[in-house]
Legacy VTK file of the C-alpha trace (Angstrom):
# vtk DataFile Version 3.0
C-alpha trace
ASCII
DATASET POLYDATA
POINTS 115 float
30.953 78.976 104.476
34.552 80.105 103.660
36.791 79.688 100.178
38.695 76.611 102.349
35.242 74.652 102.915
34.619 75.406 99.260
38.044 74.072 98.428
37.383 70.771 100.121
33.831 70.471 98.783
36.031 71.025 95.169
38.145 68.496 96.125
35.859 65.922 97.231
36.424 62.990 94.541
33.132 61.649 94.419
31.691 63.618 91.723
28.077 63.260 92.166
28.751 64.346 96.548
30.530 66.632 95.275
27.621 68.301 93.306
25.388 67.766 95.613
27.762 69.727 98.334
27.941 72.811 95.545
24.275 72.884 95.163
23.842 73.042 99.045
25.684 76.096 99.014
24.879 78.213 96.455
23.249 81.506 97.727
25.161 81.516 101.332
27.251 84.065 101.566
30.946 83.221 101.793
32.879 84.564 104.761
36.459 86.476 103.888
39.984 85.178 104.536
42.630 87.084 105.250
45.834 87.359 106.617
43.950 87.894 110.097
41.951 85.146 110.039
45.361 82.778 109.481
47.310 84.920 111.948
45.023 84.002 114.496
44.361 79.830 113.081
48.246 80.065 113.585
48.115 80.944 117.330
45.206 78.425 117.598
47.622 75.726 116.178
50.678 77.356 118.442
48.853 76.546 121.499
47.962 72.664 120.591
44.162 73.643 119.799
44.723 72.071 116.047
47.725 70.194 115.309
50.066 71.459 112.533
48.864 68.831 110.320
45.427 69.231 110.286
45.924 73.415 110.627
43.157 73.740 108.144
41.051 72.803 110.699
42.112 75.927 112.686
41.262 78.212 109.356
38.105 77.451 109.613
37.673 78.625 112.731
39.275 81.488 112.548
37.817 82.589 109.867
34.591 82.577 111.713
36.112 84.116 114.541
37.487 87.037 112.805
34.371 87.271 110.770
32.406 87.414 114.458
30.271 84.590 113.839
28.750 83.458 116.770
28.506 79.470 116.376
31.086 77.213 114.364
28.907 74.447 113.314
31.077 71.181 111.809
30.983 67.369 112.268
34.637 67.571 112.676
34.900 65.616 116.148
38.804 64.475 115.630
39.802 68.552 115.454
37.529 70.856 115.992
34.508 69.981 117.924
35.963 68.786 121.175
36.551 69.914 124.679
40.491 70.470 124.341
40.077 72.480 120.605
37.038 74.681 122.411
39.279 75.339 125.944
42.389 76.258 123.998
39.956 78.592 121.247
38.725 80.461 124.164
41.583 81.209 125.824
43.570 82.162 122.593
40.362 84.531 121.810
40.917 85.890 125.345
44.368 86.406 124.673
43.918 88.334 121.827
40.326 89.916 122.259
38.307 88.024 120.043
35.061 87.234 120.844
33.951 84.046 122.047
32.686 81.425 119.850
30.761 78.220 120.487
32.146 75.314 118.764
28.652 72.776 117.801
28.580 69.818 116.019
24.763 69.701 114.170
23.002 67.281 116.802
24.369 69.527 119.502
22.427 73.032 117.802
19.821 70.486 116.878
18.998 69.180 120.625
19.875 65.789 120.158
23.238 65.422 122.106
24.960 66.860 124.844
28.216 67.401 125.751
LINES 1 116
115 0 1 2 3 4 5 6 7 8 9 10 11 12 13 14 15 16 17 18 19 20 21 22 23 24 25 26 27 28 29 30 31 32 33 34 35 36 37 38 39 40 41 42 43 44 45 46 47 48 49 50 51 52 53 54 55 56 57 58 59 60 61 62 63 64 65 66 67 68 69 70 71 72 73 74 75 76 77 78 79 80 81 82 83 84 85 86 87 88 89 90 91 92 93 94 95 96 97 98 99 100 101 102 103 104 105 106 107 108 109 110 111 112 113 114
């Protein structure tokens, strides 16, 4: 969990989801953003892994790339989970010696779909 998926959990308009998304969270520690983690969702979004108008999508993962988590769960199939978005995050982690991270949606770490 970063501050920007806490954002958009805060900006959810449906009060009661929006609740329920705080409540899911509390205790998990929140993963820092800094000017790393954007300078590197910028070259994601320079190389066509995220378009420019949907670059929040490449905060969050670089924020979990810069915070070395291994796995970027998300349900996000439009942006982020999605063969071009995972190609393009490799190579820009290559690029710039990041480690590798695998891009999931849930049913994927779950078992229950393949790629």
């Amino acid at each position: 969990i970063s501050n920007v998926v806490i954002t958009e959990i805060q900006e959810t308009p449906d009060i009661s989801l929006r609740e329920g998304m705080l409540n899911a969270i509390k205790g998990i520690p929140v993963l820092e953003f800094d000017e790393e983690a954007e300078r590197l969702s910028n070259e994601y979004v320079h190389y066509g892994a995220v378009p420019q108008r949907y670059r929040t999508d490449s905060l969050h993962i670089g924020i979990a790339v810069v915070n070395q988590m291994n796995f970027l769960i998300s349900w996000n199939y439009k942006h982020i989970v999605r063969r071009k978005t995972r190609e393009i995050v490799r190579m820009v982690n290559a690029l710039k010696r990041y480690p590798i991270i695998e891009i999931v949606s849930p049913p994927e770490i779950l078992g229950g779909e393949e790629e």
